[in-house]
NUVO-676899 format. One record per residue (C-alpha): residue in three letters; x, y, z. Coordinates in steps of 0.5 Angstrom, whole numbers, padded with zeros to 4 digits, always signed. Layout:
<nodes>
ALAXYZ;...
</nodes>
This chain:
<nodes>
UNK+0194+0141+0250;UNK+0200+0141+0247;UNK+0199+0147+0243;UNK+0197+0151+0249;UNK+0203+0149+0253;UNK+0207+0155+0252;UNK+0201+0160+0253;UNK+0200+0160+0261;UNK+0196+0167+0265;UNK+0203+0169+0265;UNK+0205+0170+0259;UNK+0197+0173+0256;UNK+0197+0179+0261;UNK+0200+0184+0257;UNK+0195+0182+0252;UNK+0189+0182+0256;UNK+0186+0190+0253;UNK+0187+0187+0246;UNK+0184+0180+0249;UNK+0178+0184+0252;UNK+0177+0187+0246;UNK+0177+0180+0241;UNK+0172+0176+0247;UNK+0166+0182+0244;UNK+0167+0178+0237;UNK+0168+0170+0241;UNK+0164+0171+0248;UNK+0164+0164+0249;UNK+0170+0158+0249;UNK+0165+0155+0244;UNK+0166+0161+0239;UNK+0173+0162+0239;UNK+0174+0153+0239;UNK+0169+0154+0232;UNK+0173+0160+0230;UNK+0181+0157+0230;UNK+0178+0151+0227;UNK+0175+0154+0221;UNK+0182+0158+0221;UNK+0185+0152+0221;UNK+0182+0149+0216;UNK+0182+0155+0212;UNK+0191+0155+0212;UNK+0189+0147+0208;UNK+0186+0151+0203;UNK+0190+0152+0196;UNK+0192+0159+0194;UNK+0187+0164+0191;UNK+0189+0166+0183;UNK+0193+0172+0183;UNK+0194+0175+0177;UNK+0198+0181+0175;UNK+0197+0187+0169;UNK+0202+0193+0167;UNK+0201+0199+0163;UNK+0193+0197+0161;UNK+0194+0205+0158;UNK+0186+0205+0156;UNK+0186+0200+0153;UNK+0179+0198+0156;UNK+0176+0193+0151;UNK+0182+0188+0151;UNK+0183+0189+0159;UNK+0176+0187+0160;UNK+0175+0181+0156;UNK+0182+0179+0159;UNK+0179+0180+0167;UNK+0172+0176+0163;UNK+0176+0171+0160;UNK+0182+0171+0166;UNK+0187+0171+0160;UNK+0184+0165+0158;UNK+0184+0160+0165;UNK+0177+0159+0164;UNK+0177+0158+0157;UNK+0182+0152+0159;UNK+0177+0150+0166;UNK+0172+0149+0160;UNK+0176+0144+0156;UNK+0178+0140+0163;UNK+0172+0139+0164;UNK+0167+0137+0158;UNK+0174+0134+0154;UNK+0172+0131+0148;UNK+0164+0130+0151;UNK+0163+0137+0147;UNK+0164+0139+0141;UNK+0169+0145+0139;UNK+0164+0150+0137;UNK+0160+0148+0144;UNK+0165+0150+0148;UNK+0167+0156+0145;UNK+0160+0158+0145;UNK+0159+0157+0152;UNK+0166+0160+0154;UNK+0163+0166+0150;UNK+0157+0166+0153;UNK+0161+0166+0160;UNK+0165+0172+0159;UNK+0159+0176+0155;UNK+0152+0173+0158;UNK+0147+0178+0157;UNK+0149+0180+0150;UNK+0150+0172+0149;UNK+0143+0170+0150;UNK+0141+0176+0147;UNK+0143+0173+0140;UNK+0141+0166+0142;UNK+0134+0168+0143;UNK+0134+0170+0137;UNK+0136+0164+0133;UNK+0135+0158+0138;UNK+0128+0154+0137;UNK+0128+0150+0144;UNK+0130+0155+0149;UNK+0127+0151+0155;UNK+0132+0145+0152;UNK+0138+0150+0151;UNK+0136+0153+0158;UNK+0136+0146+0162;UNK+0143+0144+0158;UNK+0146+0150+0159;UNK+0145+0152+0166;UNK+0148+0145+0168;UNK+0154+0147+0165;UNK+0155+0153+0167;UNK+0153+0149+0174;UNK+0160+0144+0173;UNK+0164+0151+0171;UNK+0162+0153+0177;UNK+0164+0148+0182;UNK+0170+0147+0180;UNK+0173+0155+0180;UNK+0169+0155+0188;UNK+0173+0148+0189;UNK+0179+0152+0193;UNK+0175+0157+0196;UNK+0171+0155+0203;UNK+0163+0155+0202;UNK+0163+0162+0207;UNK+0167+0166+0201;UNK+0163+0162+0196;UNK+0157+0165+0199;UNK+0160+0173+0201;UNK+0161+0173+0192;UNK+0153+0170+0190;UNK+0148+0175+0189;UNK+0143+0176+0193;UNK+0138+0173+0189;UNK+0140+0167+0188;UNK+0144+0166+0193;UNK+0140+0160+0196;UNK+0139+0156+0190;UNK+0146+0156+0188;UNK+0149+0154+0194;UNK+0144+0147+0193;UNK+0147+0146+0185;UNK+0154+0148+0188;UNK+0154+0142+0194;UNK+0149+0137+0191;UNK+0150+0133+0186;UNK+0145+0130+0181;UNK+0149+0123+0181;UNK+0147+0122+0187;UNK+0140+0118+0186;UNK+0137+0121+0192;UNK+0138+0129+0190;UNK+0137+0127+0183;UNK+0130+0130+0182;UNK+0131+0135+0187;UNK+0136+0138+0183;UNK+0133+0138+0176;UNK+0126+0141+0180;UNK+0131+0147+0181;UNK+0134+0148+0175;UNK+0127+0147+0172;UNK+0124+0151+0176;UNK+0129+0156+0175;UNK+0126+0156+0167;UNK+0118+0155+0168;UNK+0118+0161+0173;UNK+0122+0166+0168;UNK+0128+0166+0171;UNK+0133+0163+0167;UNK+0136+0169+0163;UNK+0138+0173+0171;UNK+0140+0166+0173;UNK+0145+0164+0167;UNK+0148+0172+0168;UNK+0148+0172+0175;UNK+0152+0164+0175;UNK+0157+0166+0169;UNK+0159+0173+0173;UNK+0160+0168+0179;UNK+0166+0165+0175;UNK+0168+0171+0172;UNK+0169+0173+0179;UNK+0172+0166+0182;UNK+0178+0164+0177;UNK+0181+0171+0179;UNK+0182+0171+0187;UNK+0186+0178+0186;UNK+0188+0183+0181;UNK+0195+0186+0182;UNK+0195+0193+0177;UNK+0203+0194+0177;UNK+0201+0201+0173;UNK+0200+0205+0168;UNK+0192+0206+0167;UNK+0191+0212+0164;UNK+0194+0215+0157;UNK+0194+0214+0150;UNK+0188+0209+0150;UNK+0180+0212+0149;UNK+0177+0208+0156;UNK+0182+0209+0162;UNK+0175+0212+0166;UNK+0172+0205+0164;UNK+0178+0202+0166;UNK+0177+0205+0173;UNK+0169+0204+0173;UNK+0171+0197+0172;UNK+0176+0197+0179;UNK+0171+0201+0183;UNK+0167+0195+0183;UNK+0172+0190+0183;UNK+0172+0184+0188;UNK+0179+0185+0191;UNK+0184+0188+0187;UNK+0191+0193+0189;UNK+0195+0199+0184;UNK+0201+0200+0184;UNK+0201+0207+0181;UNK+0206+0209+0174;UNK+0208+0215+0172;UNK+0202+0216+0168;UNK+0197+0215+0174;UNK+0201+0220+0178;UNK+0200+0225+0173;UNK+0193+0225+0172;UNK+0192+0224+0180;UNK+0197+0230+0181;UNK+0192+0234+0174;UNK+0187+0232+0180;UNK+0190+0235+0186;UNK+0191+0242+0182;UNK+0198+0242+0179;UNK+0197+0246+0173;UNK+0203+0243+0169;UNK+0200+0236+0171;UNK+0194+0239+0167;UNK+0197+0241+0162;UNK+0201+0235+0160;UNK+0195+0230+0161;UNK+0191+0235+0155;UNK+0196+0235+0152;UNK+0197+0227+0152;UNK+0189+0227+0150;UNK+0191+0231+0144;UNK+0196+0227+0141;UNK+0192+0221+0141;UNK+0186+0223+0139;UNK+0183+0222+0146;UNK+0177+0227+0148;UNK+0173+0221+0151;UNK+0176+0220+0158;UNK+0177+0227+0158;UNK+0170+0230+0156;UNK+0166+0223+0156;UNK+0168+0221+0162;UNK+0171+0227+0166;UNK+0166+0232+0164;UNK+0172+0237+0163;UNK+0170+0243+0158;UNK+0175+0244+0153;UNK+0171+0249+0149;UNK+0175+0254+0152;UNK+0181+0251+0150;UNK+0178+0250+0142;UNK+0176+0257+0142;UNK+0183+0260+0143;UNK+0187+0255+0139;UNK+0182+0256+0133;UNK+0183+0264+0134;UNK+0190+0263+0135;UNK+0192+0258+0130;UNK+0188+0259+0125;UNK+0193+0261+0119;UNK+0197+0255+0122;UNK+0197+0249+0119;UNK+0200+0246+0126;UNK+0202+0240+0122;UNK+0208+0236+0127;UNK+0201+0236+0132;UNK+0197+0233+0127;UNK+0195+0227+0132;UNK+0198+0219+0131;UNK+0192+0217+0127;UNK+0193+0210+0127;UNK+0191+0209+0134;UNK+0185+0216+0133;UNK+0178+0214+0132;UNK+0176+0213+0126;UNK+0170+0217+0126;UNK+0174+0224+0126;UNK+0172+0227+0121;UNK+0178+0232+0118;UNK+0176+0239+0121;UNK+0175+0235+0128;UNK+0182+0233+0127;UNK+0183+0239+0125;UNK+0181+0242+0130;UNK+0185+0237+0135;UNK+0192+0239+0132;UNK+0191+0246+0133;UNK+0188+0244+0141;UNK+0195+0240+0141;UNK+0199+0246+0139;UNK+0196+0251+0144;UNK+0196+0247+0150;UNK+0204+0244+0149;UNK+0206+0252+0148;UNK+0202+0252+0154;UNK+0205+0246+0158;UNK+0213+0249+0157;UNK+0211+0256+0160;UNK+0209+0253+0166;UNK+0214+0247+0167;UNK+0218+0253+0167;UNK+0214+0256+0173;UNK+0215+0250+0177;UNK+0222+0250+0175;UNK+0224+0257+0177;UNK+0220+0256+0184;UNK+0224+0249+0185;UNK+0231+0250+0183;UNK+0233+0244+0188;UNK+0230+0240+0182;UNK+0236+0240+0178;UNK+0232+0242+0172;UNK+0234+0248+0170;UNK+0236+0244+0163;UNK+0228+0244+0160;UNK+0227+0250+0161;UNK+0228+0251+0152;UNK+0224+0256+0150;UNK+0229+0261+0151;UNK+0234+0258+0147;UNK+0230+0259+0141;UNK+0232+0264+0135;UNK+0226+0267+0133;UNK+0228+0270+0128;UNK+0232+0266+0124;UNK+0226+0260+0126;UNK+0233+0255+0131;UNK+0233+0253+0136;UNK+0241+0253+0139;UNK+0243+0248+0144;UNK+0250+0246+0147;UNK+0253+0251+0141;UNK+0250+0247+0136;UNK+0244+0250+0131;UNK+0238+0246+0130;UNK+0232+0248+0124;UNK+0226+0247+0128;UNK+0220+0244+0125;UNK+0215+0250+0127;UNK+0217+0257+0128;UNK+0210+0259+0128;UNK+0210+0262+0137;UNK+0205+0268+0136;UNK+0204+0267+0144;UNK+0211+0267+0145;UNK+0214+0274+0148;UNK+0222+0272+0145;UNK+0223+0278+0151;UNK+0220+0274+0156;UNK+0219+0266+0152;UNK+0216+0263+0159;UNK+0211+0269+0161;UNK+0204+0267+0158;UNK+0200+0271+0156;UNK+0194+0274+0159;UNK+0189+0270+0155;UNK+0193+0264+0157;UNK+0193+0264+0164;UNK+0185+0265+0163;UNK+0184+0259+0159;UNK+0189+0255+0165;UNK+0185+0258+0170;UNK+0178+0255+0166;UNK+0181+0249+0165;UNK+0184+0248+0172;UNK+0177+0249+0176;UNK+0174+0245+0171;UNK+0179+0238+0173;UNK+0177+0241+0180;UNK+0170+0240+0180;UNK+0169+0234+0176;UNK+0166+0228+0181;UNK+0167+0222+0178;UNK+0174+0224+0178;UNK+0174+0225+0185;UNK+0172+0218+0186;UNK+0176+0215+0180;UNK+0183+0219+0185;UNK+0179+0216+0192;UNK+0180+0210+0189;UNK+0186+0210+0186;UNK+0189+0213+0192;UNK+0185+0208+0197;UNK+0188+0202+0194;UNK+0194+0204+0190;UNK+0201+0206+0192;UNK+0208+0206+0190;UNK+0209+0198+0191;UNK+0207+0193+0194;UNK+0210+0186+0198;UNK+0204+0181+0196;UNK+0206+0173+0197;UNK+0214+0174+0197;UNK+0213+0178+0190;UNK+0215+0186+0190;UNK+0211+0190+0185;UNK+0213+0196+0183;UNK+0211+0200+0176;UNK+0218+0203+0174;UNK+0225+0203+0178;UNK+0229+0204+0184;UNK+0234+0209+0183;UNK+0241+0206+0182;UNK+0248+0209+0183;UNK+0253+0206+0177;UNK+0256+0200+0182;UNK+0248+0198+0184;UNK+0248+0202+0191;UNK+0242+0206+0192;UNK+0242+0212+0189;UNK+0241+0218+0195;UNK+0236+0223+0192;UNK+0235+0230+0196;UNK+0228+0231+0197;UNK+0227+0237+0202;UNK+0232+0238+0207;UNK+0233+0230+0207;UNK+0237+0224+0202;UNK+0232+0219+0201;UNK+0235+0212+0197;UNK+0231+0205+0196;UNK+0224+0203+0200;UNK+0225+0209+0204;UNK+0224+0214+0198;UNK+0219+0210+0195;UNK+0216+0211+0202;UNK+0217+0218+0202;UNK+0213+0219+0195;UNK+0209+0215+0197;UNK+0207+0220+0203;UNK+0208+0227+0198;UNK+0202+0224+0193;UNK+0198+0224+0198;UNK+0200+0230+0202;UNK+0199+0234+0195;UNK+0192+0231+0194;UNK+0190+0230+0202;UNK+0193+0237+0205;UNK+0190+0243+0207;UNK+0190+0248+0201;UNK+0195+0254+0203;UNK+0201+0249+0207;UNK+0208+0250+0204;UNK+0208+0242+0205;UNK+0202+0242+0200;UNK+0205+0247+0195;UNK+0211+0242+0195;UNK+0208+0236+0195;UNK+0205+0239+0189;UNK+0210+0242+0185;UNK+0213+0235+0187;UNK+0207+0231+0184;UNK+0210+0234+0177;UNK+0217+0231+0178;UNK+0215+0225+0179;UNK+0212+0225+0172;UNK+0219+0227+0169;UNK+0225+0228+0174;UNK+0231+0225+0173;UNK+0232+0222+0180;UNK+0223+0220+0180;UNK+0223+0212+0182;UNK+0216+0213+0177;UNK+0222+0216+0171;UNK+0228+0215+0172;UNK+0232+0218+0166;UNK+0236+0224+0165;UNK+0230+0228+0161;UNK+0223+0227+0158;UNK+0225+0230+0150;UNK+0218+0233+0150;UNK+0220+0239+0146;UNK+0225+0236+0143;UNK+0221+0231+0140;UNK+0216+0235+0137;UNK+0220+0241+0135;UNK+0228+0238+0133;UNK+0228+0233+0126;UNK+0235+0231+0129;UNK+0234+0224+0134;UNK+0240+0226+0137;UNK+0237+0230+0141;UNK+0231+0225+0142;UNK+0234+0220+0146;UNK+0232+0219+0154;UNK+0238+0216+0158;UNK+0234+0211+0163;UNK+0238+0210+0170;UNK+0242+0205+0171;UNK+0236+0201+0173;UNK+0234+0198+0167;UNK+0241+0195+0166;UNK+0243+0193+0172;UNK+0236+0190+0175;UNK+0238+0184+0169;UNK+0243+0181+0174;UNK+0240+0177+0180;UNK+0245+0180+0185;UNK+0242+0187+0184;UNK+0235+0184+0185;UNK+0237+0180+0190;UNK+0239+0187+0194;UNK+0233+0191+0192;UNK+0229+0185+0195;UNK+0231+0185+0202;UNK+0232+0193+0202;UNK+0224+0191+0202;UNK+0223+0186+0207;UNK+0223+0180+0201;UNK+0228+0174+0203;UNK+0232+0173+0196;UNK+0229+0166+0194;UNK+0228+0161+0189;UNK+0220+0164+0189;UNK+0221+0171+0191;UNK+0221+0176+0185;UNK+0221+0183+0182;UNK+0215+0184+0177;UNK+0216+0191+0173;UNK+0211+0195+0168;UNK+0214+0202+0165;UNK+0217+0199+0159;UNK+0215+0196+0154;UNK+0218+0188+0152;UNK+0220+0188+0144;UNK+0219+0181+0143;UNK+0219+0182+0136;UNK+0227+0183+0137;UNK+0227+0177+0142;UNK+0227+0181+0149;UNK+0224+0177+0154;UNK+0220+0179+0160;UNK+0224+0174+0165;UNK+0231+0178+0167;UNK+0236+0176+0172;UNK+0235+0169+0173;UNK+0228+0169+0174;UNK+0229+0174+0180;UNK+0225+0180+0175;UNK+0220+0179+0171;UNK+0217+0185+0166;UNK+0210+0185+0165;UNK+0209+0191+0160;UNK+0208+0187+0153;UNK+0203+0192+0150;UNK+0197+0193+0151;UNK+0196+0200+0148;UNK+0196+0199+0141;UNK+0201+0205+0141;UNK+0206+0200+0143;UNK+0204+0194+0140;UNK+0209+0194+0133;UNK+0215+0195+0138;UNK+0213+0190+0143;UNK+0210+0185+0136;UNK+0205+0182+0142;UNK+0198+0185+0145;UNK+0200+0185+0154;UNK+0202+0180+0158;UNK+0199+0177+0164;UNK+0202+0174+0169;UNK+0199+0168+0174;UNK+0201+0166+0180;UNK+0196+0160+0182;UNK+0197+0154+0187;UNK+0202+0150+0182;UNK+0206+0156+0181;UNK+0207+0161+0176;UNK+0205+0161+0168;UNK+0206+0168+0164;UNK+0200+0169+0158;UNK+0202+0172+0152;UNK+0196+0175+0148;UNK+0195+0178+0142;UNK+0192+0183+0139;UNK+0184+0183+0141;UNK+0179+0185+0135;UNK+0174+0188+0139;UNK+0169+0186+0144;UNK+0163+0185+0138;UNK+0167+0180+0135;UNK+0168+0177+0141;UNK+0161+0176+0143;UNK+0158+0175+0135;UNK+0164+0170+0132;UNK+0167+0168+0139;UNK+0173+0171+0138;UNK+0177+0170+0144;UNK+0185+0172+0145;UNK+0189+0167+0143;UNK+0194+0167+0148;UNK+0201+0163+0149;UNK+0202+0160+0156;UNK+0209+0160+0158;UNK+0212+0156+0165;UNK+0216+0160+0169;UNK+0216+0156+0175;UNK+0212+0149+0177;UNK+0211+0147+0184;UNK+0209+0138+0184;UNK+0206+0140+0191;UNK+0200+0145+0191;UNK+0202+0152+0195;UNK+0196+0153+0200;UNK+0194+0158+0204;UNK+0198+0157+0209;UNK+0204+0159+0205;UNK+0201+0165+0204;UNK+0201+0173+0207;UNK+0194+0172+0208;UNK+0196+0164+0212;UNK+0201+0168+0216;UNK+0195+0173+0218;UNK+0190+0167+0220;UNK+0196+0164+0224;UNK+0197+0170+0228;UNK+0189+0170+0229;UNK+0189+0163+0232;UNK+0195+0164+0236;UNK+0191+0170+0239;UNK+0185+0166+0240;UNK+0189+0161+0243;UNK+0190+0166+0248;UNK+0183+0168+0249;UNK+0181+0160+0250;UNK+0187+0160+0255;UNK+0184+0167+0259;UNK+0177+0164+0259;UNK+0179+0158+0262;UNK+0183+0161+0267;UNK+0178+0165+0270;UNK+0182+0171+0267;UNK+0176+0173+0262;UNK+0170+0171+0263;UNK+0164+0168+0258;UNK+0159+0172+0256;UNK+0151+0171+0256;UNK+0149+0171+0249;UNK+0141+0173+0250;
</nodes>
């Protein structure tokens, strides 16, 4: 009675509404006793693996194969478990057969000629992998994660053993059961998605989904249906959920982005946008241009463009970039609060002499051909303009399935998270030069630190969520722009996006972007340490900041790891576009019960490879932290969620056994 001594009748009365409530799910003293003693139970468990991913920009194939092989720990469970007692070739085999089953079996039927014996060696195997990755799960949440199906028949191969002489020949009736009826093909994929499901308990994106590569519309099916999962949104993201909400700048740059990659698919294939209005236009207003400096980066494009295809992109490119100016320019002359007076450019040109002037100095301009650009009125656009904006508008509003892949953006992401003494956020912070918050004027208010990212968290969901019409809309949406390229945007964090003058200017002078002085100073542990506790995080040796946004250019010896180990950068390129600056193809990080490995990968030749030659990932593993005793639940955010949970059943038991609630009669 020990554990009860300090709950007395007195001190549960002011929680007696809540108790009432909780004895509807426990009506009896029995209920509540076999709840605390699961959850006690549950607190001894070794914690669920969590990995983390930034900037997977559409670069589905390599995401999905590194979620089936969970960047390579299933690969090492296998070796653990078989060792020596099968070959090579065996495991990875059967590894490929884990990430990949459907195809896999589809290729093994075509060449094995005992598939009976195959079936009866392989499902044992699959049965071994199987009880290890459910080894630190209760059987409840093992049983939650099984189809239906065969949801009985794996629960027995689970938690019997054939070793044991009296199970021995009931278990090998199952399995060869499971064979003569036919089954075994539905039974080997339904088993190898289980372990695919088990050896990844969480999956932290820390931003950055969309753009640059062909698939982020698969990378979002891929999330819908993910068993547990959180977002951290990047700048990116928060393009395409402002592009969503009807923000026409937003639209404008998330076309334009499609263009200078070569990327209609996610746009068209999987959005069902209509860019016919958009190519009509560009081929009738560029059609003596040779749009030249918009020529897509053909070396991430798709390789089956044919040339008047591509053709076609460059001149699309060209005439929604023009576009895209002209209505920044609108936001910026509506919003002067911004500060953003300096991107506004297009007035700065000399038509005639083909210049553009800045700060008293002349630059050549690498195009002078702007047959939709009034040098009287540059940001006016023109009446068949606003036409296509006004098309291309309704066509971003009505599309379904990027209404469901924003709800899902917007139901399990945000601007940060605090999971597990760990803070994730996609880009920065905003610093002052000293390492003090940066206050940041939004409205007739100053934000700074966790409370501004708390505020642009609440803008974003207001300019989708809102009312059509409300000053507090108009803002929030205009507001969904800034966050994509404002100097003071936690999301950006430089002093300008060059986009004009990286398409039109030779010099790279003018090129440059100056980050915030986040990105110098979140390499020193003081600062870090600052920003963990404005957040809630108490500075320790286990409490990190883990960051996306910028790419880590390991072919020039950066490293992910900054401050000491506080911070940790988790951009390593996952978008081809990135990779001959980073020299690698992503990072995941894992933090499991023994503490926290990041895996480097290298690029990933395709899925077909993968699944006819088994070419996996090759990843490097690198210790970051290692902990002699296991981390368990209890150690966790979830642990001190159930330790609530039983102190507040604890109560419950007290209030039955006092008189103050009584049981209820289960008929």
């Amino acid at each position: 009675m020990n554990a009860y001594n300090s709950i007395t009748p007195e001190t549960i009365q002011e929680d007696m509404r809540y108790l009432q409530l909780l004895s509807h799910s426990f009506p009896t003293i029995a209920d509540a006793s076999t709840e605390i003693i699961n959850l006690e139970a549950i607190l001894n468990l070794p914690k669920g693996t969590e990995h983390f991913l930034a900037d997977l920009h559409g670069e589905y194939e390599a995401f999905q194969h590194v979620l089936r092989n969970a960047s390579g720990a299933i690969k090492r469970k296998v070796n653990e478990i078989f060792g020596n007692t099968l070959r090579e070739n065996e495991k990875k085999e059967l590894c490929t057969l884990i990430y990949y089953p459907e195809q896999k079996l589809d290729l093994v039927k075509a060449v094995e000629t005992d598939l009976d014996d195959w079936y009866l060696i392989t499902l044992n195997q699959l049965v071994k992998v199987c009880q290890n990755v459910s080894s630190k799960y209760t059987r409840s949440k093992v049983r939650k994660a099984l189809p239906a199906e065969f949801s009985y028949i794996i629960q027995e191969l689970l938690h019997e053993s054939s070793v044991e002489p009296n199970k021995h020949a009931y278990i090998n009736v199952i399995v060869s059961t499971i064979i003569s009826t036919k089954r075994a093909d539905d039974f080997i994929i339904a088993m190898c998605k289980l372990i695919q499901r088990l050896t990844i308990d969480s999956l932290h994106i820390v931003g950055d989904i969309y753009d640059r590569g062909p698939g982020a519309h698969i990378i979002m099916d891929t999330l819908c249906d993910y068993h547990n999962f959180d977002i951290q949104w990047g700048n990116h993201d928060i393009l395409w959920m402002g592009a969503a909400s009807g923000n026409d700048a937003c639209i404008a740059n998330v076309i334009r982005m499609s263009m200078r990659y070569a990327n209609l698919a996610t746009l068209e294939d999987g959005y069902g946008i209509n860019l016919l209005p958009l190519a009509t236009f560009a081929m009738d207003t560029y059609a003596d241009d040779s749009c030249a400096i918009f020529a897509p980066k053909m070396n991430f494009a798709d390789a089956n463009y044919n040339e008047k295809t591509l053709r076609l992109i460059t001149q699309m490119h060209k005439a929604i970039t023009i576009i895209q100016f002209k209505l920044e320019a609108e936001i910026i002359n509506r919003r002067p609060e911004f500060g953003m007076e300096n991107r506004k450019l297009l007035h700065k040109i000399d038509f005639e002499r083909g210049v553009f002037v800045y700060e008293g100095k002349e630059y050549e301009l690498r195009d002078a051909n702007f047959p939709t650009i009034d040098p009287a009125d540059p940001y006016r656009l023109t009446d068949e303009e606003r036409e296509l904006v006004d098309k291309i508008h309704a066509s971003f509003m009505n599309s379904e399935k990027l209404k469901k892949h924003m709800r899902c953006l917007f139901t399990y992401g945000g601007m940060y998270l605090v999971c597990n003494s760990n803070l994730l956020y996609h880009a920065s912070v905003p610093l002052n030069e000293d390492g003090s918050f940066k206050h940041v004027r939004i409205g007739k208010k100053e934000y700074w630190g966790h409370k501004l990212l708390q505020k642009t968290d609440q803008l974003i969901r207001t300019a989708y969520f809102d009312e059509d019409g409300s000053e507090e809309k108009n803002f929030a949406l205009d507001y969904m722009w800034y966050m994509w390229c404002g100097p003071d945007a936690p999301s950006f964090d430089k002093d300008k996006m060059a986009t004009f003058e990286r398409y039109f200017v030779a010099d790279k002078a003018l090129h440059k972007e100056n980050k915030g002085y986040y990105y110098t100073l979140r390499n020193r542990a003081d600062i870090c340490d600052s920003i963990l506790t404005e957040f809630g995080v108490e500075p320790g040796p286990h409490s990190h900041i883990i960051n996306g946004h910028v790419p880590v250019k390991t072919i020039k010896g950066e490293r992910p790891i900054k401050a000491d180990g506080k911070l940790l950068v988790i951009d390593g390129g996952f978008s081809k576009a990135y990779q001959p600056e980073t020299g690698i193809a992503g990072y995941t990080l894992v933090y499991h019960s023994h503490g926290m490995q990041l895996v480097q990968h290298d690029p990933f030749q395709s899925r077909q490879k993968a699944i006819e030659e088994g070419q996996d990932i090759k990843s490097t593993t690198f210790v970051i932290e290692f902990n002699s005793q296991r981390m368990m639940v209890k150690d966790t955010d979830k642990g001190k969620q159930l330790v609530t949970q039983i102190q507040d059943l604890k109560k419950l038991l007290v209030a039955y056994r006092t008189g103050l609630i009584k049981e209820k009669e289960i008929f």
